[in-house]
C-alpha positions in Angstrom: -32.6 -1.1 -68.5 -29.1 0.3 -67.9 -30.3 3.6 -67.9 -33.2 2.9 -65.2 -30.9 1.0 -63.0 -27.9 3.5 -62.6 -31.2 6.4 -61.9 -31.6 3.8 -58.8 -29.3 5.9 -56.4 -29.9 8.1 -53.9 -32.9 8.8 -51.1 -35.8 6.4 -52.5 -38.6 6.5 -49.9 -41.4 4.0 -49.4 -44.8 4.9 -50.1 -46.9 5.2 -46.9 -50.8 4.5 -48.0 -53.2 7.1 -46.1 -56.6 5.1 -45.7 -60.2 7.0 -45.8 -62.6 6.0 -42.4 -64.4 4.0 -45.2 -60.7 2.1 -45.1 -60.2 2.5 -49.0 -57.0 3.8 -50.5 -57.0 8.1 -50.2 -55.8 9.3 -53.5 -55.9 12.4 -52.3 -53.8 11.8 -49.8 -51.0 9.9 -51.3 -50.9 12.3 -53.9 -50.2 14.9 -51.5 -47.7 12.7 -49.9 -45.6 12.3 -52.9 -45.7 16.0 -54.4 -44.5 16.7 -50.9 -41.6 13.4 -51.6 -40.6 15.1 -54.4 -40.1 18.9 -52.8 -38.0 16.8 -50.6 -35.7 16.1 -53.0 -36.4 12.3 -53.1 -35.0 10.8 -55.8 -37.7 8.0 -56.6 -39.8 5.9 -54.6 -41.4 2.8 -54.6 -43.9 0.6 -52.2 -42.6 -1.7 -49.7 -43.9 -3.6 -46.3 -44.7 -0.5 -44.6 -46.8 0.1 -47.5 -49.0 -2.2 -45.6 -48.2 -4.1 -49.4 -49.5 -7.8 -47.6 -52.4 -6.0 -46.4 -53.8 -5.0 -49.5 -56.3 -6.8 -51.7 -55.2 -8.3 -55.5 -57.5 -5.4 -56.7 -56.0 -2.9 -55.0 -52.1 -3.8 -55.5 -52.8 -3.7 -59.1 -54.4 -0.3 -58.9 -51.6 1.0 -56.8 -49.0 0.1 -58.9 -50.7 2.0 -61.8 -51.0 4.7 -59.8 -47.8 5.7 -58.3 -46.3 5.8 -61.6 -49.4 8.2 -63.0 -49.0 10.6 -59.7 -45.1 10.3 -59.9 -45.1 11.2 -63.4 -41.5 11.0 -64.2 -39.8 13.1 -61.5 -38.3 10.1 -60.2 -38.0 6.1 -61.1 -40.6 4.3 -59.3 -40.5 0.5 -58.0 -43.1 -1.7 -57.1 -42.8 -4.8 -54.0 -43.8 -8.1 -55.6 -43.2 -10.0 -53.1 -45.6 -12.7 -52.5 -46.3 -16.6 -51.0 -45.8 -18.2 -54.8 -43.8 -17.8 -57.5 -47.3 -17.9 -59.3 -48.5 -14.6 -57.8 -45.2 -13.2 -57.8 -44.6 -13.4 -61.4 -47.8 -11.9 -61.6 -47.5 -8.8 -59.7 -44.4 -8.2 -61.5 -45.9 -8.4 -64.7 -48.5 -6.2 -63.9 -46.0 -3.8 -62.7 -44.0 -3.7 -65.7 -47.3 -3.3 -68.1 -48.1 -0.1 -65.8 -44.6 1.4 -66.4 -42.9 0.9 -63.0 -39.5 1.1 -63.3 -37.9 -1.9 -61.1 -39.0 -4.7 -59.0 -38.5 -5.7 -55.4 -39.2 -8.6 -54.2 -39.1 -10.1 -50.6 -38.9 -14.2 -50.2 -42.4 -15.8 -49.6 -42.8 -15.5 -45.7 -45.1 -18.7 -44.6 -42.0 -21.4 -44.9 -38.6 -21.4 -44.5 -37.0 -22.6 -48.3 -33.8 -24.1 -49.2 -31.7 -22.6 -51.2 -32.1 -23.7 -53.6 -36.0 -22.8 -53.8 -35.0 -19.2 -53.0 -32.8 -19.4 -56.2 -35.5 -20.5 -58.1 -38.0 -18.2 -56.5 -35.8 -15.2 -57.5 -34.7 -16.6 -60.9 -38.5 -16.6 -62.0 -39.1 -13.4 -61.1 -35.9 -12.2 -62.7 -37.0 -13.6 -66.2 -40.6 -12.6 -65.9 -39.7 -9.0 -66.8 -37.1 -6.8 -68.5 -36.7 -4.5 -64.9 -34.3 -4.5 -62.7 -34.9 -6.4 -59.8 -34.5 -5.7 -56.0 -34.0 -8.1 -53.8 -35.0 -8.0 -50.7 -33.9 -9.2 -47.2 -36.7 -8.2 -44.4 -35.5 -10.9 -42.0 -35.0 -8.2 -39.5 -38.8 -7.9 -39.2 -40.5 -10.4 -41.2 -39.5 -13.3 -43.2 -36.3 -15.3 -43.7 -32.4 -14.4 -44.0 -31.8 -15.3 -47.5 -28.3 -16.7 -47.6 -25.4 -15.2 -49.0 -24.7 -17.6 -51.9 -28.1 -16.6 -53.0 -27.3 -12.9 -53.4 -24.0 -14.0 -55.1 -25.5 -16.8 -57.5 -28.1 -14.3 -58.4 -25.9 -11.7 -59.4 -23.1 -13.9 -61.1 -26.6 -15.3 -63.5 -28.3 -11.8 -64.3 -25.5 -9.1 -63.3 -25.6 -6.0 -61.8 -27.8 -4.1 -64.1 -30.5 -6.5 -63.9 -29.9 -7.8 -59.0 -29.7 -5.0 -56.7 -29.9 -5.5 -53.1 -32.0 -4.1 -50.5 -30.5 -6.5 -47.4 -32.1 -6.2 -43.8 -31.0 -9.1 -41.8 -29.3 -8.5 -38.4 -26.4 -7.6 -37.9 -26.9 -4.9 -40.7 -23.6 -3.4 -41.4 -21.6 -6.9 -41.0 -23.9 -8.5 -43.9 -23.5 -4.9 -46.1 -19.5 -5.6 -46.1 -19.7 -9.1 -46.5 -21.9 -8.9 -50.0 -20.1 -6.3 -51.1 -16.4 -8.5 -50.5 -18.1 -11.6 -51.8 -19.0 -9.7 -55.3 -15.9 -7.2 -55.1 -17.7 -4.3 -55.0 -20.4 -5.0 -58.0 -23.3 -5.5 -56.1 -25.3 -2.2 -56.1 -26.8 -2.3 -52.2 -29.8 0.5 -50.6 -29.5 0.6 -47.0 -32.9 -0.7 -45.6 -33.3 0.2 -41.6 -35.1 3.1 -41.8 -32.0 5.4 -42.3 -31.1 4.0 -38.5 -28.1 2.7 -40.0 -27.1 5.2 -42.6 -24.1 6.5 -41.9 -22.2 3.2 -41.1 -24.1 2.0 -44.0 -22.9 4.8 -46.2 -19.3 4.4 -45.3 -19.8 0.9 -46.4 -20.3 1.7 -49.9 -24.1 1.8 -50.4 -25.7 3.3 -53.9 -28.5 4.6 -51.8 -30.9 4.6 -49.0 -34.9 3.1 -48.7 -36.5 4.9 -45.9 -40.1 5.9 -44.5 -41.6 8.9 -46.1 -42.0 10.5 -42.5 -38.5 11.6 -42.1 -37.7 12.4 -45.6 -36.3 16.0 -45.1 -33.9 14.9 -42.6 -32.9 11.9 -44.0 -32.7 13.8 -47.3 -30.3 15.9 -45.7 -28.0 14.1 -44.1 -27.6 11.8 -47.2 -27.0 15.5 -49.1 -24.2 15.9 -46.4 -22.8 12.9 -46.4 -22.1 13.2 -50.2 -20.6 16.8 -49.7 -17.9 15.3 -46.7 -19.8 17.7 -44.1 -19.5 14.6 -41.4 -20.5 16.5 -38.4 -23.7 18.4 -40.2 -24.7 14.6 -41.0 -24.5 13.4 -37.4 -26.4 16.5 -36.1 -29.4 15.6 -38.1 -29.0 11.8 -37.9 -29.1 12.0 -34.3 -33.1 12.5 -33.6 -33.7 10.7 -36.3 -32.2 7.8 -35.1 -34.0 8.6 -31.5 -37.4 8.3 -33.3 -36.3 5.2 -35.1 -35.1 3.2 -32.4 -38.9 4.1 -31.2 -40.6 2.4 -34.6 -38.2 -0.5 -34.1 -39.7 -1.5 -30.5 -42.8 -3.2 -31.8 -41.6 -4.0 -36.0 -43.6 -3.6 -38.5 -46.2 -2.7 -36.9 -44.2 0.1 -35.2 -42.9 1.9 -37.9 -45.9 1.8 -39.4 -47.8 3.4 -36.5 -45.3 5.9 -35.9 -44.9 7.0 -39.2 -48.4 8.0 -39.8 -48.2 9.2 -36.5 -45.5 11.7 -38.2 -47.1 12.3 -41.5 -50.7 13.7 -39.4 -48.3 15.8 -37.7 -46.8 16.9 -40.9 -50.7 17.7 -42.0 -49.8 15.7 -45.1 -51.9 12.7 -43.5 -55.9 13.4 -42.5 -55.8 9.9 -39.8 -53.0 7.1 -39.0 -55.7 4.2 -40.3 -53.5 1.0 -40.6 -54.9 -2.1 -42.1 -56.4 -4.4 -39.5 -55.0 -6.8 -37.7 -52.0 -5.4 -35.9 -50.8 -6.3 -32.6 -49.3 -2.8 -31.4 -50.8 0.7 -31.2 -48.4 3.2 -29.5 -49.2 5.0 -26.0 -49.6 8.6 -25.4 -45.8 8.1 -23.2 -44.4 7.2 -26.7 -45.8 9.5 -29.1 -45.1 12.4 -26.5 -41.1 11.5 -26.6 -41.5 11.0 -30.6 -43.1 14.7 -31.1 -40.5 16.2 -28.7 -37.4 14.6 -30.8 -39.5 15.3 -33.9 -39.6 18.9 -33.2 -35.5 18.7 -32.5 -35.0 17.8 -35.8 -37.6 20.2 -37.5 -35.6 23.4 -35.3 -32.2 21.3 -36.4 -33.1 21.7 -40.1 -34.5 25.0 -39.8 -30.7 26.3 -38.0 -29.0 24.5 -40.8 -31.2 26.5 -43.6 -30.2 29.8 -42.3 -27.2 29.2 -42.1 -27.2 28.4 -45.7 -29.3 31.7 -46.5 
């Protein structure tokens, strides 16, 4: 385990699932999408909620977690979201993710009530001793869910340590919660920035192991994370820039609008055929919006192609 959980560093997108018209899972597709991950220079990846994870039948999250790990095929560690409304079906997603050779867990809190403490711990805890992978925990409180307390993330990590708890925390105000888990655990607690890449910069300063965007802006967020770690600041802010633009975009409408906007971005790409979602959603983007996101989009494709020739 000590091996797989120092891998977990670095870019680590979330899968995107492409849909056929019949609304079943394209293979083709999503093996396309993570070839292209890969050429990237994404270091892993994993499924998460804008995987559209809630949305998919038992059948079909058990497939899927068989099947990234087949299509990945060891060019990067792959984890698989376990989250789920009872410990029951939690520990069972997990299990099944560990027999299909995942390499880590995530896990957000059950979403339908708010829990003590106390029944977080436990929550967590199970799933913790279900498997021998690490396990991520995750705080999507920003978008769904609840803010799991602080003495949670702490209790967690003082029982199982930091090869077994990482963090993936999401909760508003961000960079204020980054800094206080990692002073509350002096510096132990291995934390993956979570907004998108919105916040990666001041999340980077902050000490994080690595970052858990979309797969729609992987170049650019692959690059500025490659220019943060070389100290180029201002190359990192030039790319950041749109990207942040077309984030602040997704972030308008939640889940729903990331997950609208980034297939929006990965037709563009011609890595998607459709932006299918899973039904029901409550948003669909206008024309307005998608104009402005294809116009900062293309800033950042001419931004990326400068900074390649200035390399060659």
């Amino acid at each position: 385990m000590e091996e797989s959980e120092k891998s977990l560093s670095g870019v680590l997108p979330i899968v995107h699932l492409p849909f056929t018209d019949e609304d079943q899972i394209d293979e083709t597709c999503l093996r396309r999408e993570l070839d292209w991950a890969f050429q990237q220079g994404a270091n892993g990846c994993g499924t998460g909620m804008v995987s559209e994870i809630q949305r998919l039948t038992g059948k079909e999250r058990k497939h899927l977690a068989n099947l990234i790990p087949e299509i990945v095929g060891g060019r990067g560690l792959v984890f698989a979201s376990v989250g789920a409304e009872s410990t029951k079906q939690a520990v069972s997603w997990a299990k099944d993710a560990e027999d299909a050779g995942n390499d880590a867990l995530m896990a957000i809190p059950p979403t339908l009530s708010s829990l003590s403490e106390q029944a977080l711990l436990d929550y967590f805890e199970a799933l913790a001793e279900s498997t021998q992978l690490p396990l991520i925990v995750q705080d999507a409180s920003s978008y769904v869910g609840q803010q799991i307390p602080l003495r949670v993330l702490t209790t967690l990590l003082e029982k199982f340590g930091s090869q077994k708890i990482l963090f993936k925390p999401e909760a508003d105000p961000l960079g204020p919660n980054l800094s206080a888990l990692r002073e509350a655990t002096s510096g132990e607690a291995r934390i993956f920035e979570g907004s998108g890449g919105i916040m990666l910069l001041d999340s980077y300063r902050r000490g994080i192991a690595g970052t858990m965007p979309g797969m729609d802006l992987l170049d650019g967020i692959v690059a500025t994370w490659k220019a943060l770690e070389q100290g180029e600041e201002d190359k990192a802010y030039e790319i950041h820039f749109p990207i942040c633009s077309m984030i602040s975009m997704q972030m308008q409408a939640g889940l729903d609008g990331f997950i609208a906007i980034e297939k929006h971005l990965m037709v563009k790409r011609g890595i998607f055929e459709n932006t299918r979602r899973r039904l029901p959603y409550k948003w669909t983007p206008d024309e307005e919006t998608l104009d402005e996101v294809d116009r900062v989009f293309d800033r950042l494709l001419k931004k990326l192609d400068e900074q390649k020739s200035c390399k060659s």
